[in-house]
C-alpha positions as CSV (number, residue, x, y, z in Angstrom):
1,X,43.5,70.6,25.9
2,X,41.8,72.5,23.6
3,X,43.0,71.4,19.5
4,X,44.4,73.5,17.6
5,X,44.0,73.9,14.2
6,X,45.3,75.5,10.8
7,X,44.1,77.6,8.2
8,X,42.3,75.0,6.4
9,X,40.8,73.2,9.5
10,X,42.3,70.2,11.5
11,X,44.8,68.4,9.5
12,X,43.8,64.7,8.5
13,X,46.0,61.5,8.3
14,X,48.3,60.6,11.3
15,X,47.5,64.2,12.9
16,X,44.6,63.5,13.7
17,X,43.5,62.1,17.4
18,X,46.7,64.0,18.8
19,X,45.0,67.7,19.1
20,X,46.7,68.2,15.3
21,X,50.0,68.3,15.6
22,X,52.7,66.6,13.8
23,X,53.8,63.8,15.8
24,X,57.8,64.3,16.4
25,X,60.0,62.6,14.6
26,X,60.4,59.3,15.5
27,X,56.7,58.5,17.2
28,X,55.1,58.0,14.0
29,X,55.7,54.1,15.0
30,X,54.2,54.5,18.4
31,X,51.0,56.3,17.3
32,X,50.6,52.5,15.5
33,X,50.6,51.3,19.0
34,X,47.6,53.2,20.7
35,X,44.2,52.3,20.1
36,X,42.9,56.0,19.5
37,X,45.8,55.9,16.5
38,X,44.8,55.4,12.9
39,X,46.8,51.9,12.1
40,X,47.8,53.4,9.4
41,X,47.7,56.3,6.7
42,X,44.4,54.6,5.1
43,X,43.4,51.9,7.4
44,X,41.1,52.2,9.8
45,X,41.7,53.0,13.9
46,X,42.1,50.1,15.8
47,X,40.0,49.8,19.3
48,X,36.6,52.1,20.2
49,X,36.7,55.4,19.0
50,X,38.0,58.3,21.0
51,X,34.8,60.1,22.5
52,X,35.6,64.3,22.2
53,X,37.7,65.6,24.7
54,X,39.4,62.6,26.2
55,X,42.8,63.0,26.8
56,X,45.3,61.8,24.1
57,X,46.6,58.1,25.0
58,X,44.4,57.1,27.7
59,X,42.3,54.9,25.7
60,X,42.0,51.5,25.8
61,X,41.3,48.5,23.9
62,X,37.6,47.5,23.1
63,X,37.8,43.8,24.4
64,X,40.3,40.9,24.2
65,X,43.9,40.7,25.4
66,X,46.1,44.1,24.8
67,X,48.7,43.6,22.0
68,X,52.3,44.0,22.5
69,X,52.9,47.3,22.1
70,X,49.5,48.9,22.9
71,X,49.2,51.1,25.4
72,X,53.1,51.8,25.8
73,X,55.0,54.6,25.7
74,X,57.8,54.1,23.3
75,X,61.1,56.2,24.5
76,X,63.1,57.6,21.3
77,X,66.3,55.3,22.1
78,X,69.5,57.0,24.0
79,X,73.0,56.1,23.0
80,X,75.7,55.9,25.8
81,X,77.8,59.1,25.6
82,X,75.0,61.1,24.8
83,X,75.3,65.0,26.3
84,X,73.0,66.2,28.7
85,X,71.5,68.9,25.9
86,X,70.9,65.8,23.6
87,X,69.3,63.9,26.3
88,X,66.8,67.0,27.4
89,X,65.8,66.8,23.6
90,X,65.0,63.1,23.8
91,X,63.0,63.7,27.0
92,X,60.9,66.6,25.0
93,X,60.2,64.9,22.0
94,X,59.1,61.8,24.2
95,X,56.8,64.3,25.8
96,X,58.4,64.3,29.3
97,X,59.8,67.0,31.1
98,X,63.6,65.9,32.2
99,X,64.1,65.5,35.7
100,X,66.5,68.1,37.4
101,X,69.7,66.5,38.2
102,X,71.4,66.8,41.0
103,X,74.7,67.9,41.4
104,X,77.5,64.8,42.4
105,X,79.5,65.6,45.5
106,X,82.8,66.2,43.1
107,X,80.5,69.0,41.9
108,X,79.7,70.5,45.4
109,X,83.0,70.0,46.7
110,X,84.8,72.3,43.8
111,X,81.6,74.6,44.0
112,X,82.6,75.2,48.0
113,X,86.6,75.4,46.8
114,X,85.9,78.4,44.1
115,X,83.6,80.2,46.8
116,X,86.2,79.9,49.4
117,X,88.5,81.4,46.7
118,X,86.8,83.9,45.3
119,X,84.8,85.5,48.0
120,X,80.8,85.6,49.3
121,X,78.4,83.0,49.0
122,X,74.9,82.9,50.6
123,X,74.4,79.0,51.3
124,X,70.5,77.6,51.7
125,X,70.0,75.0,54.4
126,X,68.8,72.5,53.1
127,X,65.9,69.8,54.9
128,X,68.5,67.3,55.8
129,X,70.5,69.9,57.2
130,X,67.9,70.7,60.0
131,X,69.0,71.6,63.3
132,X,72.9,71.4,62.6
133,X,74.9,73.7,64.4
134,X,76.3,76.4,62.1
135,X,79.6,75.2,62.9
136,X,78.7,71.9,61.9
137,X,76.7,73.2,58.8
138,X,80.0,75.0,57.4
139,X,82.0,71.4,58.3
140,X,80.0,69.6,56.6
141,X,79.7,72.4,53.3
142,X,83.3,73.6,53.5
143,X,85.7,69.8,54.8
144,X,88.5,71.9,53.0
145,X,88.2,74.0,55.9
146,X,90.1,73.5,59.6
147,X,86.8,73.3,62.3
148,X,89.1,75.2,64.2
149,X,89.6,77.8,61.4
150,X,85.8,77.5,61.2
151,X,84.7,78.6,64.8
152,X,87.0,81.1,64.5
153,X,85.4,82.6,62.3
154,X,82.1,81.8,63.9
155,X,83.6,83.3,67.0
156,X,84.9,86.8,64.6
157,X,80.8,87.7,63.6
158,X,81.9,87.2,60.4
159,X,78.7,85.0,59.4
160,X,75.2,85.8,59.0
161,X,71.8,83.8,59.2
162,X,68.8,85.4,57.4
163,X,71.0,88.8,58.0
164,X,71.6,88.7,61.5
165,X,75.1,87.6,63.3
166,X,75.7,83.6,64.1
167,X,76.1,82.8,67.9
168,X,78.4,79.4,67.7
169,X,75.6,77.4,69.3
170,X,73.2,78.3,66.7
171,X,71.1,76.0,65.3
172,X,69.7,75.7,61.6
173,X,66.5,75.6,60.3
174,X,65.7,74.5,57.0
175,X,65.7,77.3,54.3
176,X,67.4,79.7,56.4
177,X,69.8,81.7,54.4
178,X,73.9,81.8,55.6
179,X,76.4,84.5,54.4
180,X,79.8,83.0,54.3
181,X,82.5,85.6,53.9
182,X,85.5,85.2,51.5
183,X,87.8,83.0,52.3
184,X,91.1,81.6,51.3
185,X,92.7,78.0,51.3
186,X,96.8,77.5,51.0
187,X,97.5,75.7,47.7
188,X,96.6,72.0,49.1
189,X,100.0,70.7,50.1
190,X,101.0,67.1,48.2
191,X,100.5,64.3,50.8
192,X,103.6,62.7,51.9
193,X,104.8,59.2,52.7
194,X,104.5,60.2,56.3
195,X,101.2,61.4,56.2
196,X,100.3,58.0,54.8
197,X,101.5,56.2,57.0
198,X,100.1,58.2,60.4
199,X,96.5,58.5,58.3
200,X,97.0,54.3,58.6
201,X,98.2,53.9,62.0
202,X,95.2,56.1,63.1
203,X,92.7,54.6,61.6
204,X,94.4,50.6,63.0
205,X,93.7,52.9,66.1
206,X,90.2,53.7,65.3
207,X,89.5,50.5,64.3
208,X,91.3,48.2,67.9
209,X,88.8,50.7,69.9
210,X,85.8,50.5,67.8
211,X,82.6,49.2,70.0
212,X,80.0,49.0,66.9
213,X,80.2,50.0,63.4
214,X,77.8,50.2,60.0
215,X,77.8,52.4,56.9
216,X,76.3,55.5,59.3
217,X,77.7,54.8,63.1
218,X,80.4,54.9,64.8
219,X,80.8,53.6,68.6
220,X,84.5,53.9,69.9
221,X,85.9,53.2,73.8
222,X,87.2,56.4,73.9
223,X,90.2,55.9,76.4
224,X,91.0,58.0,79.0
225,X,93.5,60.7,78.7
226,X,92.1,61.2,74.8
227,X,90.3,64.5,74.3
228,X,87.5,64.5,71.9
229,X,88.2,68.0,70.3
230,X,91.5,70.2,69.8
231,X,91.8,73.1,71.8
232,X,94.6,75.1,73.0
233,X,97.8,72.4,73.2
234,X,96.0,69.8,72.0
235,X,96.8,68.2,69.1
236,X,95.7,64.8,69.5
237,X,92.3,63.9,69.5
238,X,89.2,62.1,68.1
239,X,88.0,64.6,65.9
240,X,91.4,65.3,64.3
241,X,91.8,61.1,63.8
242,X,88.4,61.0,61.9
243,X,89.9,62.6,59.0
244,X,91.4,59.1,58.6
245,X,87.9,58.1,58.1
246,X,87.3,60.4,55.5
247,X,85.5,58.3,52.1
248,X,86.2,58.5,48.5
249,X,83.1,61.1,47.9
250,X,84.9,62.9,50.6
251,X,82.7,63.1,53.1
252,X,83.8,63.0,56.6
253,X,82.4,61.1,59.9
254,X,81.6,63.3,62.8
255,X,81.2,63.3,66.6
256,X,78.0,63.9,67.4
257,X,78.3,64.3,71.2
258,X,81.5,65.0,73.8
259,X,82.9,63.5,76.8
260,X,85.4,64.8,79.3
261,X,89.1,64.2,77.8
262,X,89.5,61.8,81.3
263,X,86.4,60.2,81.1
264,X,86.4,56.8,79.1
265,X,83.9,54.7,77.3
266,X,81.1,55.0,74.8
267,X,81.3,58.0,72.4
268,X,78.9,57.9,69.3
269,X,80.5,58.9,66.3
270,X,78.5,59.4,62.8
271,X,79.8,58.4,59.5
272,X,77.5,60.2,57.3
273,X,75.3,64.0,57.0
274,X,72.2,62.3,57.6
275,X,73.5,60.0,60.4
276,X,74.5,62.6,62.0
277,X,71.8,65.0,61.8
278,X,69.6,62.0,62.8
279,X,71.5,61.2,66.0
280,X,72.0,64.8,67.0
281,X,68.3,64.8,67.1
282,X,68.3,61.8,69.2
283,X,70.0,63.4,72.2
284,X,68.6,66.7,72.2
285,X,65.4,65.3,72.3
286,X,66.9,62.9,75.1
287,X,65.4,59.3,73.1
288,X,69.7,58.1,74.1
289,X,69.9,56.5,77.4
290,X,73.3,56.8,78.7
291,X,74.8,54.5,81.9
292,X,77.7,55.8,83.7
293,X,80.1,54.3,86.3
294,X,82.2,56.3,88.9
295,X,83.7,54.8,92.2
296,X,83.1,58.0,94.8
297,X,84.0,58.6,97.8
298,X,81.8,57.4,100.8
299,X,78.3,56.1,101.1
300,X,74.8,58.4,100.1
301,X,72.5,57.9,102.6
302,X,69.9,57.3,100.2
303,X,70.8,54.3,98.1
304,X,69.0,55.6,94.9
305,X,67.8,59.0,94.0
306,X,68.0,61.9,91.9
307,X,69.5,64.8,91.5
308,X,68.5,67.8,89.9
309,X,69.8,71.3,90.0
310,X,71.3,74.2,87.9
311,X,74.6,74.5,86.7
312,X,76.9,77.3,85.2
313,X,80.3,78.1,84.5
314,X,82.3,79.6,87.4
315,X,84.3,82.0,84.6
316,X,81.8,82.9,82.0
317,X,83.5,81.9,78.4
318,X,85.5,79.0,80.0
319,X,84.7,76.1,78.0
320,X,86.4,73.9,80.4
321,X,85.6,76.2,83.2
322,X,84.7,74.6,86.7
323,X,81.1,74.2,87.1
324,X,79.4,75.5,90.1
325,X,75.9,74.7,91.3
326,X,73.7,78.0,90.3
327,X,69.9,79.6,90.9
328,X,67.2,79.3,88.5
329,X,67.4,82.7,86.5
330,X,71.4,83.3,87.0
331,X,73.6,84.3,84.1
332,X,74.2,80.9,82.2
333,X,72.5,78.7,84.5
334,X,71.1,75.6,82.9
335,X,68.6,72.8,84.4
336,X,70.4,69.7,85.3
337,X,69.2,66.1,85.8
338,X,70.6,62.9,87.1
339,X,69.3,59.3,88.7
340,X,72.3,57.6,91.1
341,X,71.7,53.9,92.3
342,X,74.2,52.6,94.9
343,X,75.7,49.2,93.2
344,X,78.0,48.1,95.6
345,X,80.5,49.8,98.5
346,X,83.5,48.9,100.3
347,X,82.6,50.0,104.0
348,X,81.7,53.4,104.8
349,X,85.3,54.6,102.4
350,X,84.1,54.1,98.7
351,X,80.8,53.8,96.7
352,X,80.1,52.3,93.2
353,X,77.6,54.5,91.5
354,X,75.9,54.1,88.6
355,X,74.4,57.3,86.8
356,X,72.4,58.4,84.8
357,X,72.2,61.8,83.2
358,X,68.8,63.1,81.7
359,X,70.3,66.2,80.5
360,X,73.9,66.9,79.2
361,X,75.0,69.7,80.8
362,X,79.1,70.3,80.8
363,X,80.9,68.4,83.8
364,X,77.2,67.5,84.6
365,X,77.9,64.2,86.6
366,X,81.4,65.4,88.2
367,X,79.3,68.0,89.6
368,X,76.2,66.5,90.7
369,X,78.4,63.9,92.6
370,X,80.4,66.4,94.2
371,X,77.3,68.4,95.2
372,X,75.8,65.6,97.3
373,X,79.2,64.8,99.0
374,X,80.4,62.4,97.4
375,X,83.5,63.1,94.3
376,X,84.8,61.1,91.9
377,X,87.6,59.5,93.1
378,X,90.8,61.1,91.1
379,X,88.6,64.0,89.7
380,X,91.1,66.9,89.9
381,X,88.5,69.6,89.2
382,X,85.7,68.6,92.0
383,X,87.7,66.6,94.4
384,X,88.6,69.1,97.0
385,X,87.8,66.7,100.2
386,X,90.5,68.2,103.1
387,X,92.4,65.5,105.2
388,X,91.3,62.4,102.7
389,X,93.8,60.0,102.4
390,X,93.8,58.0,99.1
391,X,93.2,54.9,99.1
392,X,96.2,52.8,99.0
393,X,96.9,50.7,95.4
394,X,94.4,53.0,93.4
395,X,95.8,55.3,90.9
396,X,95.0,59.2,91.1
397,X,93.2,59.4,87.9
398,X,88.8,60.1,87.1
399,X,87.1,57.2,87.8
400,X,84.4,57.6,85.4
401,X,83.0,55.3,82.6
402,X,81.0,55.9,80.4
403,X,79.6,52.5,80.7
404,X,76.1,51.7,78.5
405,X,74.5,53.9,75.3
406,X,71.8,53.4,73.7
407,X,70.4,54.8,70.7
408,X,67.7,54.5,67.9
409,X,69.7,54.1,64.8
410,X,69.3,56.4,62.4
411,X,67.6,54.5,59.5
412,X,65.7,51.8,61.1
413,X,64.8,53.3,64.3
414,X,65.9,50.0,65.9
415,X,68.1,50.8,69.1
416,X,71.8,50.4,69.1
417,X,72.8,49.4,72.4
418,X,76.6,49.6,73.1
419,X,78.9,48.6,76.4
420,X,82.4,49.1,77.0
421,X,84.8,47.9,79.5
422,X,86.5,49.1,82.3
423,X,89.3,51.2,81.2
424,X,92.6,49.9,83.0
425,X,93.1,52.2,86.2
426,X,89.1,51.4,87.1
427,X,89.7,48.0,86.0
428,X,92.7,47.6,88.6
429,X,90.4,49.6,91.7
430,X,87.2,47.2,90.9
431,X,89.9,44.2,91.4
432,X,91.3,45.6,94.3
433,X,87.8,46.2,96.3
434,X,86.2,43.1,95.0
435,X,83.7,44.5,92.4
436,X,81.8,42.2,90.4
437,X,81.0,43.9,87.2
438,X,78.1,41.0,86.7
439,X,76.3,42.6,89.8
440,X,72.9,44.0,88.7
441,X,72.8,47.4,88.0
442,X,69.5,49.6,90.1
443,X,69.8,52.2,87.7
444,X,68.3,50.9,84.9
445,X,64.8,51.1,87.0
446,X,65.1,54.7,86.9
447,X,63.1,56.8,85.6
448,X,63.9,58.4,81.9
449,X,62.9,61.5,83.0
């Protein structure tokens, strides 16, 4: 940096060596400390001398050890309860540009309540937010907000990315501009002694079924019976119960995958943004290994094998719709994948198969099994077998588990590997055909693709 200079030429005394400017107030002290500082008004400059042009404070003593002091940079001292304009000034006269602070989650939180009060915003997505569903984007922005009330509005064309209309599987991309339309929130209601108490019973019910926890995942034996999101009638179900898990910065855990409201076992659940957006990555770019157990009816021919075909709904717009198996190129069809392996069988009447799906499709094993002859046993949307009488002493319900997961954790990359039990109805049919559920499992030689 050039120096400047006044009228009468560069100022002497302690301006000079610092480009002649005043020191601010305060550093006068700290120019003692640098050896291309005077050491005093009249005393000579400690250390070599400053060759022309070398940047101010980067000298450094001539020889011999550096005195305390030297060479430091000496902070103008900040006071507890100091305001934030008082503390930009202290960065500026210590010749430091303040770092830009960000805002605490109180802050965001109130900014999303006085949007969804007053009217438009147009949100950013942020890096972390990569990849996140818009549904899941305005969740995680907006936990004020129903996520029923949310894909509502999702579902209305009422938002806009980079100008055009959100589909509800949309995903983000970092950057990407989202126009949320005004909205308004009922006055929050006061919580009552009865909320309390249901907000602890579900979360002593969270906790008897949890598989595997830390600070950013979940894993819960999801029993059967117990649907995974709300839909019409339903008004119990694991994402409504993690409200209970819901921490004192207010952020809320989320599912980060589905099963079928009769299927039990393993469902991933994650307790923070990033966890979540970590994990979601993890099974779309299929890095999860998942291990299912379903007792079928009959015997394949070929004891291990795969299956792969294309799937789509039987009523377009469905979400629970049957699935049917479809032709490459047909309205919704998407590529399905699954390994079988033959564990154990009970003559030529029953089969224990263990699966394992590549892809996630919808109903994805329920209909693969049925589509090489051989249901689910108590599967009432696949099992259509004519003149098949039911086993006597098993109960009519899906016998599906979803037995083994497992994940790279989100942090450390290391896998989380997860197994639940039997749920009781399966648990009662394995006893009552003789199933050893120490028998070695074929499947985990298949392939991973």
């Amino acid at each position: 940096m050039a120096q400047r200079s006044g009228r009468g030429g560069p100022r002497g005394g302690a301006g000079q060596g610092t480009g002649g400017r005043k020191p601010a107030p305060g550093r006068e002290r700290q120019a003692q400390g640098r050896s291309d500082a005077p050491a005093g008004r009249d005393g000579p400059p400690r250390g070599r001398a400053k060759p022309p042009g070398e940047a101010p404070g980067r000298a450094r003593a001539a020889s011999g050890p550096k005195p305390p002091g030297v060479g430091r940079t000496r902070r103008p001292s900040i006071k507890a309860g100091n305001s934030t304009a008082q503390l930009t000034r202290h960065a500026e006269a210590a010749g430091e540009r303040p770092a830009p602070r960000a805002p605490t989650k109180a802050a965001v939180r109130a900014a999303a309540q006085e949007t969804l009060e007053t009217g438009v915003q147009t949100l950013i997505v942020e890096p972390d937010e990569a990849e996140m569903r818009v549904d899941r984007f305005l969740n995680a922005r907006f936990p004020q907000l129903a996520f029923t009330h949310i894909q509502r509005i999702v579902r209305k064309g009422e938002l806009r990315i980079d100008g055009k209309r959100a589909k509800p599987n949309e995903r983000l991309q970092p950057g990407q501009k989202v126009r949320v339309p005004p909205l308004k929130l009922d006055a929050p209601r006061p919580v009552s002694a009865r909320s309390i108490k249901e907000g602890e019973e579900t979360l002593a019910f969270l906790q008897s079924i949890t598989l595997y926890e830390d600070k950013d995942v979940l894993v819960i034996n999801k029993p059967a019976g117990l649907a995974v999101q709300g839909g019409s009638g339903t008004t119990r179900h694991v994402d409504g119960m993690l409200e209970a898990l819901t921490d004192e910065k207010g952020e809320r855990a989320r599912l980060v995958h589905r099963l079928d409201k009769d299927t039990a076992g393993c469902l991933v659940i994650a307790k923070t943004r990033f966890a979540a957006t970590t994990l979601a990555k993890s099974f779309r770019s299929r890095t999860t290994r998942k291990v299912y157990w379903a007792l079928c009816m009959g015997i394949p021919k070929v004891r291990q094998g795969r299956i792969s075909t294309y799937l789509a709904r039987e009523e377009i717009g469905d979400a629970d719709a049957r699935m049917r198996v479809a032709k490459h190129g047909d309205d919704g069809a998407s590529h399905a994948l699954t390994y079988y392996a033959l564990v154990d069988q009970v003559a030529q009447k029953l089969s224990w198969l263990s699966l394992k799906p590549v892809t996630g499709r919808t109903h994805q094993l329920r209909a693969h099994a049925a589509h090489i002859g051989h249901p689910i046993i108590g599967d009432p949307k696949y099992f259509n077998v004519e003149n098949w009488e039911f086993p006597g002493g098993l109960q009519n319900k899906l016998h599906l588990l979803a037995r083994r997961i497992v994940i790279p954790h989100p942090r450390t990359g290391r896998p989380i590997d997860v197994t639940a039990p039997l749920p009781p109805h399966m648990q009662q049919s394995f006893n009552l055909l003789g199933f050893d559920t120490d028998r070695y499992d074929p499947i985990v030689d298949a392939p991973e693709d």
